[in-house]
N, C-alpha and C positions, 0 to 999 in steps of 0.2 A: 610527376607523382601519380596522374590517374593511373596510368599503363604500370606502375609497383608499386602498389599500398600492402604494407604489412599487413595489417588488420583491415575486414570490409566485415560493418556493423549493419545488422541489418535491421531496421526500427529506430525513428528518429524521435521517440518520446523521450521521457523524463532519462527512463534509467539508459539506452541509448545514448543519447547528448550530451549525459555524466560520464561515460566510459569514453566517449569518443575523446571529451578535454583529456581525463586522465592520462590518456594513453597518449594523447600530443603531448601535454609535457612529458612524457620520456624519451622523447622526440622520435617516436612512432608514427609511419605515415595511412593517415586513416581516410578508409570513403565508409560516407554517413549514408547508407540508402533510404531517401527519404520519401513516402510514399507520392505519388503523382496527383493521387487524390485527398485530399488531408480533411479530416474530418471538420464539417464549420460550424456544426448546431452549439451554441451555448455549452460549456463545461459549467456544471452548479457543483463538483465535487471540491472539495477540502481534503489535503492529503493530511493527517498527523503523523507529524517527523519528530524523529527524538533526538537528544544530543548528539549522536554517533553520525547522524545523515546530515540536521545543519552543519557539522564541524568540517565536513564534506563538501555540500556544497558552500562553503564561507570561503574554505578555504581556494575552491574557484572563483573564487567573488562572482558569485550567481546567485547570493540568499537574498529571497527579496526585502525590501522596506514596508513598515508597516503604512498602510492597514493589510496590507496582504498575507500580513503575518502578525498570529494572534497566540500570545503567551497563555497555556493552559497552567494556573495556578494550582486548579484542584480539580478530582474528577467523581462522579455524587452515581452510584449504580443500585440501582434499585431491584429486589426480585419483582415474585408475584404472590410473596404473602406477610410479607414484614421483612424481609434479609436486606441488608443496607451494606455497602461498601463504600468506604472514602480514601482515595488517596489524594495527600496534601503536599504542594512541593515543599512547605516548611519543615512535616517531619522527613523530606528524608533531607533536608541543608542543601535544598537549591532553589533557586531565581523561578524557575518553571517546569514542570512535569516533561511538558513537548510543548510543539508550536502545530496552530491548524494554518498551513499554509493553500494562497489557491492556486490551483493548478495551471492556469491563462497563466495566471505571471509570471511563476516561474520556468514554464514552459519558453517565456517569451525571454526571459534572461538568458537562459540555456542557449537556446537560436541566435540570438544577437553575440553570444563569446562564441560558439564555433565560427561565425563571420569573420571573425577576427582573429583566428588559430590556421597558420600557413600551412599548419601538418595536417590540416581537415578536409576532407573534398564532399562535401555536398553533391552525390550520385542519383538518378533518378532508377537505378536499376543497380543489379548488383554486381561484382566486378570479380575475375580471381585473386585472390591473395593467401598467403601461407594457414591463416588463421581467419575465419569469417564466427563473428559471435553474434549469436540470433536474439535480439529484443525488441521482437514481434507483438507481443503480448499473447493470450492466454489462446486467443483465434490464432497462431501464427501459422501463414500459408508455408513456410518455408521448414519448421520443424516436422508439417507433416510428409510434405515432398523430400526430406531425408528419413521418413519409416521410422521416427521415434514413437515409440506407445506413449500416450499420453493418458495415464489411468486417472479417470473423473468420477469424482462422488456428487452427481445432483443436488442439493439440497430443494425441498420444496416448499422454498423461498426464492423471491426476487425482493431487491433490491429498489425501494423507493425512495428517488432525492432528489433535494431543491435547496433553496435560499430565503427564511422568510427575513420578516423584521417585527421584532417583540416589541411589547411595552415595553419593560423594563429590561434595565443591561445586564447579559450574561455574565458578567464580572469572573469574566475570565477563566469558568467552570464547565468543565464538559460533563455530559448529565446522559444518562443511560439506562433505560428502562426494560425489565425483560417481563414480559406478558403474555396475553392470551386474547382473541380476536374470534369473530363468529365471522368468515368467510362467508361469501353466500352461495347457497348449494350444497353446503357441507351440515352436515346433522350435528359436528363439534365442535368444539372451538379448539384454534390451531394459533400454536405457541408466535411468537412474533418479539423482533427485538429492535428499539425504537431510542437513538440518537440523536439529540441535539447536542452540536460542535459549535462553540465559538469561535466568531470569523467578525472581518471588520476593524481588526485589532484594537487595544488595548482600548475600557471603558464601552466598546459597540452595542449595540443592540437587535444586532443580525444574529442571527446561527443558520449551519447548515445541518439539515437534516439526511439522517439515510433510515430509513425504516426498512425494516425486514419484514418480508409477511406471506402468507401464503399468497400464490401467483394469479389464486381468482379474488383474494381481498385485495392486492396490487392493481387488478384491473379496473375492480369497483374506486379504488383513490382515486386513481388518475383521471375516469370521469366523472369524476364528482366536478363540479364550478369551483373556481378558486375559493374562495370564501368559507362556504360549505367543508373545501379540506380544510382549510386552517380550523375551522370551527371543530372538526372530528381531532385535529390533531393535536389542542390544546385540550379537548376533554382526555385525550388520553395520556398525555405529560400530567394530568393533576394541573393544569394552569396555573405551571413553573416560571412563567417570562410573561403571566399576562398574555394582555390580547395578543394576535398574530394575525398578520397579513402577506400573501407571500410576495415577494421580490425577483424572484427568478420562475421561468419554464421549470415541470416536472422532469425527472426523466426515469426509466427505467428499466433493470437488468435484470440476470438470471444469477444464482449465485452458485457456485460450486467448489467445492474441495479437487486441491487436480496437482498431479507432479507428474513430471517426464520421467520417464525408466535410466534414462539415461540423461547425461547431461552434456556429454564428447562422443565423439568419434569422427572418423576420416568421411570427407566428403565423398560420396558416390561418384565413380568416376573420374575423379581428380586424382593425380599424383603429387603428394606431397601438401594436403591441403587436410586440415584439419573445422571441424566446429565444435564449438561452446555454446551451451543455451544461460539463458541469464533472464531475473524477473519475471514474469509473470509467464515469456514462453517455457520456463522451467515449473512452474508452481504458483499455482494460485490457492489464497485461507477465503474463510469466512470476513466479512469483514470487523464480526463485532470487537475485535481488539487494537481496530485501526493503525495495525503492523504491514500493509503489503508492501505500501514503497520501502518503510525501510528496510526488510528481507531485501529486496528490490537493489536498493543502491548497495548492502551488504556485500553481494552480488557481485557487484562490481567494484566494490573495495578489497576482496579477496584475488579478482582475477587480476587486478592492477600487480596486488602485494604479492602474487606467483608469479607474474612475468616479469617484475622488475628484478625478485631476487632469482631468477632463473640464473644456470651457469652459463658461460659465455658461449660456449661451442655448442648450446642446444638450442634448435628451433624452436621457433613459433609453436608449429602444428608438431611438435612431439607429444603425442598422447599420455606421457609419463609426467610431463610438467603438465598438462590440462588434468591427468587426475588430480594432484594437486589441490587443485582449484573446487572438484569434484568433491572428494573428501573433504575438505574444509568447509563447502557452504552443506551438505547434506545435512548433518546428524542437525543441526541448527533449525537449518529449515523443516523437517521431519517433527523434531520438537513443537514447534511454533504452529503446526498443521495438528497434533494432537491437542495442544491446546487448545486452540479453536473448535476443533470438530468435538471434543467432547464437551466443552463451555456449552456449544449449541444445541449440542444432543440430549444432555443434561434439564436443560430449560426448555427442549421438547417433551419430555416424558411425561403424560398427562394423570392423575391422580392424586390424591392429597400424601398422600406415602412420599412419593417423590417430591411431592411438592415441601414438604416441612423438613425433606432428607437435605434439600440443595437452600435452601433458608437459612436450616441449622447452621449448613457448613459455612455460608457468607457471613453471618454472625461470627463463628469462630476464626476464620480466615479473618475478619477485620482484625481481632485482638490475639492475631497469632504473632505480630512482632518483628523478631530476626526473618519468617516465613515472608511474610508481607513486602518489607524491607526489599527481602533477595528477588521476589517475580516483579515489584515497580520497578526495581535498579535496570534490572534483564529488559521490561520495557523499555526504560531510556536510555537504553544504548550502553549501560557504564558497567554492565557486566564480561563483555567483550566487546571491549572498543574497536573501531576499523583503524587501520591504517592511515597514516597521515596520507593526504592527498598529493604530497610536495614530493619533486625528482629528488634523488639523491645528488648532492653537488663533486 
């Protein structure tokens, strides 16, 4: 199977490791290119997954057990001058909104079932095959050595996160703060969006944090002494969970808006060999809607559901069945990136104008009803569901 693999996936993360089972059960012969050097520092991140990705991964028996996985009941969003949003999983008649799942574990589920998939080959470099689908992530060395444009929007924010442990239990509520921050060096104060996710699962009294903030307020957090941040960072939740002490290393990112011009075409150079981008080397949001894995595995529930209904006599690497695939996750994906990019652009705008304009509207957007209903539904998956995970028998 090394010397003919149908598919050669390059990137062995999350959404990688999903594609690769998938595509073994169709009884596709796949090599997993999985980097030589794998990153080892502590992951503090929490993915929130909604119905449509656990049903996914369950359906590969990879969803992990709790505590790793923590049912988000309700989710508490606050402006910066009175606007409140709530949504609750009882009014829309479900069990949980999503799950904050942690990324070590299920990463480590994923690893352990491709060991056990005969159709998988675990590659330390990359190999020819008819179809090569790249889930690199948003650095992918290999999208840019095929000359895809990758158009990025900076945001200037980075991304702040860890692991504390509160006094009291998050009971099962994610809580979401949009604010304003005096950086230092800066004459303004500069807008900031500040996350606590429940993790630890059910009854815990962990959460994981992502704070958004400007990249010289970012660098003042992280050297501050632990203490010291907990102590800035419960003055700025309103000391929602009580005291706080942190649990995990800091870490921190750059944040940006970003999609590939394209998502297919033929490999340079090869004959008869096509690529797919997928995840994060197609498109990366904002995080505050805590959407990218599941675009993510979406991704990969689309291109599963275009090769499997593919007709018989058409290749792999036919560019006609990869549009497909193309057309299907865009318009979706494009949505999901407007949403984000104006949520955050919105809650940039500095003045009282705007400030009581995006107030008003969280106020009315709570008691808008059918409105409401339709964008949680769309959050949790139940507005286009993926595709079942299961081969056809």
């Amino acid at each position: 199977m090394a010397n003919h693999p149908d598919i050669c996936i390059r990137g062995a993360g999350i959404v990688g490791r999903t594609l690769a089972l998938l595509l073994a059960r169709e009884r596709l012969n796949v090599a997993l290119v999985e980097s030589p050097h794998p990153h080892t520092a502590p992951d503090v991140r929490a993915y929130s997954l909604n119905g449509a990705a656990m049903a996914l991964l369950q359906d590969l028996r990879c969803w992990p057990d709790s505590p790793a996985v923590t049912p988000v009941h309700q989710m508490q969003i606050w402006g910066d001058h009175g606007g409140r949003l709530n949504f609750g999983a009882r009014e829309q008649g479900v069990g949980e909104l999503n799950w904050m799942v942690d990324v070590p574990v299920l990463e480590a589920r994923l690893a352990q079932a491709v060991q056990f998939q005969p159709h998988i080959e675990v590659v330390q470099a990359p190999v020819a095959a008819p179809l090569t689908v790249v889930c690199e992530g948003r650095a992918s060395q290999t999208r840019a050595e095929l000359g895809v444009a990758f158009d990025i929007t900076h945001y200037e924010q980075h991304a702040v996160a860890t692991r504390l442990a509160c006094e009291r239990p998050h009971e099962g509520i994610a809580r979401q703060w949009f604010g304003w921050s005096q950086a230092p060096g800066l004459s303004e104060p500069q807008a900031e969006v500040l996350a606590l996710l429940p993790v630890g699962g059910e009854g815990g009294c962990e959460v994981a944090l992502v704070w958004s903030v400007h990249p010289l307020r970012a660098q003042e957090l992280m050297a501050l002494p632990a203490q010291a941040f907990a102590s800035e960072l419960a003055q700025a939740c309103g000391n929602a969970l009580g005291g706080m002490q942190l649990s995990a290393e800091r870490a921190v990112w750059p944040l940006q808006l970003a999609r590939a011009e394209g998502w297919i075409g033929n490999m340079p150079g090869a004959v008869k060999q096509s690529f797919a981008l997928a995840g994060d080397a197609a498109h990366t949001l904002h995080p505050l809607a805590g959407q990218g894995l599941n675009v993510g595995l979406a991704d990969v529930a689309e291109l599963v559901k275009v090769i499997r209904a593919k007709e018989f006599w058409r290749p792999l690497n036919d560019l006609k069945l990869l549009r497909r695939y193309e057309r299907g996750r865009q318009a979706d994906v494009q949505a999901m990136g407007l949403v984000t990019d104006g949520l955050q652009r919105l809650f940039a705008q500095p003045g009282p104008v705007w400030q009581n304009l995006r107030n008003w509207g969280m106020r009315g957007f709570d008691r808008s009803g059918p409105l409401k209903q339709w964008v949680t539904q769309h959050a949790m998956g139940q507005s286009s569901p993926g595709p079942s995970a299961k081969a056809q028998s």
